[in-house]
N, C-alpha and C positions, 0 to 999 in steps of 0.2 A: 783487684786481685794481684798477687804478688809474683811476678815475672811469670805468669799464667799458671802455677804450679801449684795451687790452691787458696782459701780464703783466709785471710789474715782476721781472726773472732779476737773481741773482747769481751770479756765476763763482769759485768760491772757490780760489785759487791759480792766481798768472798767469804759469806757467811756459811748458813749449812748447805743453803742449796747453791751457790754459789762455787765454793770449792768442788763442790758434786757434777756441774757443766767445765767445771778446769778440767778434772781427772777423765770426763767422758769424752771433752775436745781433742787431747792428748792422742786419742784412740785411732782418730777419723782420719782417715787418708784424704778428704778434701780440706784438712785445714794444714794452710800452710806454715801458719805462727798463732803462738796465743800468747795474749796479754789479759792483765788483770788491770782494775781501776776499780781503789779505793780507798779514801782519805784517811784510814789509819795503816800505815805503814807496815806495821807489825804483825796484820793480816798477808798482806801479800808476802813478809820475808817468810813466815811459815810454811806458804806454798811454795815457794822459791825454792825450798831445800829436797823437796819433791821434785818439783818441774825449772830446772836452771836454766834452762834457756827461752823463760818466760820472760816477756816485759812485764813492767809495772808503771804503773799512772797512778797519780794521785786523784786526779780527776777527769771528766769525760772530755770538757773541750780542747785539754791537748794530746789525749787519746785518738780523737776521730780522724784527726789526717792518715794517722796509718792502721786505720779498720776499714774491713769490706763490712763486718757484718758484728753486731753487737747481741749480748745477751745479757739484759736486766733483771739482776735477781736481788734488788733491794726492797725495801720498807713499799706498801701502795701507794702508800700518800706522794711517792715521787717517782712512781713509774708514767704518770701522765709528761712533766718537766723534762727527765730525762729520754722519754722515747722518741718525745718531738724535737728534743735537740739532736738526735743521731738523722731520726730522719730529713731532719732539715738538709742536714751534711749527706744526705743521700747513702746512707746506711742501713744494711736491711735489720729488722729488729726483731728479736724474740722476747715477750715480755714474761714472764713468770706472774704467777696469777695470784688479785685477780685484776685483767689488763688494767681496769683503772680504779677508781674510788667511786666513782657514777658513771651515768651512762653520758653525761652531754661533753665529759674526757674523754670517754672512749667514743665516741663520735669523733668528736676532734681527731684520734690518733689515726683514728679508719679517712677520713678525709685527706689529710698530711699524708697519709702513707698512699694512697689512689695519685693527688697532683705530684710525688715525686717519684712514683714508681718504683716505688720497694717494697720489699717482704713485709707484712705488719702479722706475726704468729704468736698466738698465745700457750704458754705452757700447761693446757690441759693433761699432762703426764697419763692420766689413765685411760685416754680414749687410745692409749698405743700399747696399753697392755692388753694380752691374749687373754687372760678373763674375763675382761670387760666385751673383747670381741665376740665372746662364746657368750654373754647374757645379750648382746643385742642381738646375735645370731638367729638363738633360742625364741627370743621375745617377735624378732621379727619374721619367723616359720611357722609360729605359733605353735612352739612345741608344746607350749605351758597351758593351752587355752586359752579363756577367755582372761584377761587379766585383772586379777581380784584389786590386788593393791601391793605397792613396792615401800619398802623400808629399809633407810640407811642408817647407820651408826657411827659415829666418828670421832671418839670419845680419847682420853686420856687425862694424866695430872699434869695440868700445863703440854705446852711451854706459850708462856703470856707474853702478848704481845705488846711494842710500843703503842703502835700509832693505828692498830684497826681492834675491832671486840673480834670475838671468837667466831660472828655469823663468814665475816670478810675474810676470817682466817682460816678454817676449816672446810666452812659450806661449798666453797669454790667446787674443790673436788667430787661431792657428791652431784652438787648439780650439774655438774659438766656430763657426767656419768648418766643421770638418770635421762637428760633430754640427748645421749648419745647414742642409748640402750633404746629410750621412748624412739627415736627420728622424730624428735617434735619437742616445741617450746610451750611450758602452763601457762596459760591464759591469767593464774588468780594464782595471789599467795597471800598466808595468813602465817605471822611470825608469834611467838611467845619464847622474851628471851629475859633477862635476869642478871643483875650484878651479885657477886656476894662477896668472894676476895680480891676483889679492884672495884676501886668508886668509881672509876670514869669509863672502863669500858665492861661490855657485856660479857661473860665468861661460860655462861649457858642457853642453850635456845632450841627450840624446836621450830620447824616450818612445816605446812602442810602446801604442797604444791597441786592443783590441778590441771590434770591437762584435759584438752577434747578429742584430741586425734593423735591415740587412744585416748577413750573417755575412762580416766585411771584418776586417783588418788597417790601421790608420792610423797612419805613422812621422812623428813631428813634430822635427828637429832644428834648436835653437837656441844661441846663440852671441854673445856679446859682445867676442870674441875671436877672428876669422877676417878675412884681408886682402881676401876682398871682400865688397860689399853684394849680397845676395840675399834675393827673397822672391818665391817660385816654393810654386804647390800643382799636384802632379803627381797625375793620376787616371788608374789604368790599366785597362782591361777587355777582355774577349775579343773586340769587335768594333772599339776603337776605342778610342785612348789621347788624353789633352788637357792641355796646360799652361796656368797661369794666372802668368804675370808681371807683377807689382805695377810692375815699377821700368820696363816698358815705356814707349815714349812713346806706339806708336801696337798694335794688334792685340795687346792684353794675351793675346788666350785665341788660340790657337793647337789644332788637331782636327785630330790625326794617320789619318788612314785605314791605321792599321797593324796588325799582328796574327802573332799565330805559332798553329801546329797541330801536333801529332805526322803523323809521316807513317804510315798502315797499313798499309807495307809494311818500316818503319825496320828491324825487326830479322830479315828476313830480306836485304837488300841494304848491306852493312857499308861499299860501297863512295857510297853515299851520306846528305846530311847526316843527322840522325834526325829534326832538327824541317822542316817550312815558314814558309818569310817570305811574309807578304803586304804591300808595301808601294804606297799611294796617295796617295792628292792630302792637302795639308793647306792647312786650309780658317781662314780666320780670321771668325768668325761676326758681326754686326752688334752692338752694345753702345751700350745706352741712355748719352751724356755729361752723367752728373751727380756733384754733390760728396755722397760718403757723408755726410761729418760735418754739410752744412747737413742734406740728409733728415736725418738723428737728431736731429739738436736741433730739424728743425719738426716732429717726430714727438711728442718729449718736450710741447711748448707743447701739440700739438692732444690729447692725451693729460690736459695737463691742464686744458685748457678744458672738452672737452667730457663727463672720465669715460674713453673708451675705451682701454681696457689695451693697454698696450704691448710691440710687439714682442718686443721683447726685456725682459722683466720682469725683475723681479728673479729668479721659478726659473730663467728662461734664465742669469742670474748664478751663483747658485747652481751648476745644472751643472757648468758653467765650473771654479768656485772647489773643489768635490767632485774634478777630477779634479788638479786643482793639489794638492791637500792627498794625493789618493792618490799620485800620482807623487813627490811629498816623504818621503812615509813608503815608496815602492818602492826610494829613493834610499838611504835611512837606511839599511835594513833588508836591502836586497839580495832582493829579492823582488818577485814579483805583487802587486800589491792588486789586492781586487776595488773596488767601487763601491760597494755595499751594507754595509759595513765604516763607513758615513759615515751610514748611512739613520738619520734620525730623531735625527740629532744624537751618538746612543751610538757607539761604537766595538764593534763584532765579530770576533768571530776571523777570522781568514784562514780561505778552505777548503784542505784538502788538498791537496797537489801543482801542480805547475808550471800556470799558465792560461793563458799564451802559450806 
């Protein structure tokens, strides 16, 4: 810490979300200095004209003698290299999702970050937005019912990435969201994804997540390659159905008073429908107006000032990164995986027969 007057942060890679933890840094009264690192020059002069009294690095290993606390927002494939070189140097980390490319990296990072005692937080960005709090709210008072089934959307044209397909690229976010809303991790996933304008990585896919506790269904469909922008998480249950619209401007969450019933007379009167509709008011509920990403990075700071374990940790990463790797290999393979398949770093057999 820098003449104890706050934490000296670097942003390492100052792409789009990168520049986006510069401008948020700037804000925070526990950072005392911010620096960027990153090996094209002409990124960082950019930001420079913004924020002048920013350092710049071209790279992390002579960055690290003068950081308290680092923020990785590059490519996945080198968030595993770079977060154990900060931690090595005893620097607390926030990695930008998702933590790593598998889960026996993200073991590694959660292990490195335990023997040297530092922050290891992942950037689940929406478990710190008030919509998302108002569906796990919801979900967990059981305002909704019994819970039918949840559905995510996460769609747009592009933007394609280098070094991961679109499940590593997008999925992040939903699932972060759905086992945050659920309080609990799917047992089984079953992946269908697809190349069509890039040969090497995936650009389309669908997941079907199950969890047990709740015993739910969670369909997450993403896409680099759809003519419009969507990002919509739909939750349905027996008393009451609710959308969450990202790209809203105003009454993101939307609470349908709707519902269906069998009727108990359906199959003896053919001449009328079998099920009942019950349709009501839709309600758009009050929502705290704040920016996810400043919460998470003054979450990461006070995290590491004062000790207190964060949010979203690294196992909430982990998670995350386990069911990314299972829907990879459901993809491969043409198959369920379970989740347990990953436990402990080993690979296990699949159990027998279909789990969705």
């Amino acid at each position: 810490m820098a003449n104890g007057a706050g934490l000296r942060v670097g942003v390492v890679g100052c792409g789009y979300w990168g520049s986006k933890h510069v401008r948020v840094l700037h804000s925070l009264d526990s950072v005392d200095r911010v620096a960027v690192v990153d090996p094209n020059p002409e990124r960082a002069l950019q930001l420079s004209r913004n924020y002048p009294a920013m350092d710049s690095y071209t790279t992390l290993p002579e960055a690290l003698p003068n950081l308290d606390a680092v923020i990785i927002a590059t490519p996945p494939s080198t968030h595993r290299p770079l977060a154990l070189m900060a931690i090595e140097a005893g620097v607390h980390v926030l990695v930008e999702k998702p933590l790593a490319t598998t889960s026996a990296d993200a073991r590694m990072m959660l292990d490195a970050a335990q023997a040297k005692g530092v922050v290891l937080m992942v950037g689940h960005t929406f478990e710190y937005h008030s919509a998302v709090w108002k569906l796990r709210e919801m979900v967990q008072n059981r305002e909704l019912g019994e819970l039918y089934y949840l559905d995510t959307a996460r769609l747009n044209l592009g933007l394609y990435q280098n070094d991961c397909n679109v499940l590593f690229d997008l999925a992040p976010h939903d699932i972060s969201i759905l086992n945050y809303v659920l309080g609990a991790k799917p047992v089984s996933v079953k992946c269908w994804s697809s190349r069509h304008a890039h040969r090497q990585l995936e650009d389309v896919g669908y997941l079907r997540l199950r969890y047990e506790n709740p015993d739910v269904i969670a369909n997450v469909h993403v896409s680099w390659l759809d003519p419009c922008k969507v990002r919509r998480v739909t939750i349905v249950g027996s008393e009451k159905m609710v959308i969450f619209n990202d790209l809203a401007t105003e009454e993101r969450i939307k609470v349908h008073d709707k519902g269906v019933s069998e009727r108990p007379d359906s199959g003896l009167d053919l001449t009328q429908p079998p099920m009942s509709y019950r349709y009501g008011d839709v309600v758009a509920p009050f929502l705290l107006v704040n920016e996810p990403l400043k919460l998470e990075d003054e979450h990461f700071l006070d995290c590491a000032i004062s000790g207190m374990h964060p949010l979203t940790d690294g196992e909430n990463g982990l998670a995350v990164v386990e069911v990314l790797e299972a829907a990879q290999r459901s993809a491969e393979q043409g198959r369920p995986v379970r989740l347990d398949e990953f436990a402990g770093g080993s690979v296990r057999p699949s159990a027998v027969g279909e789990l969705l």
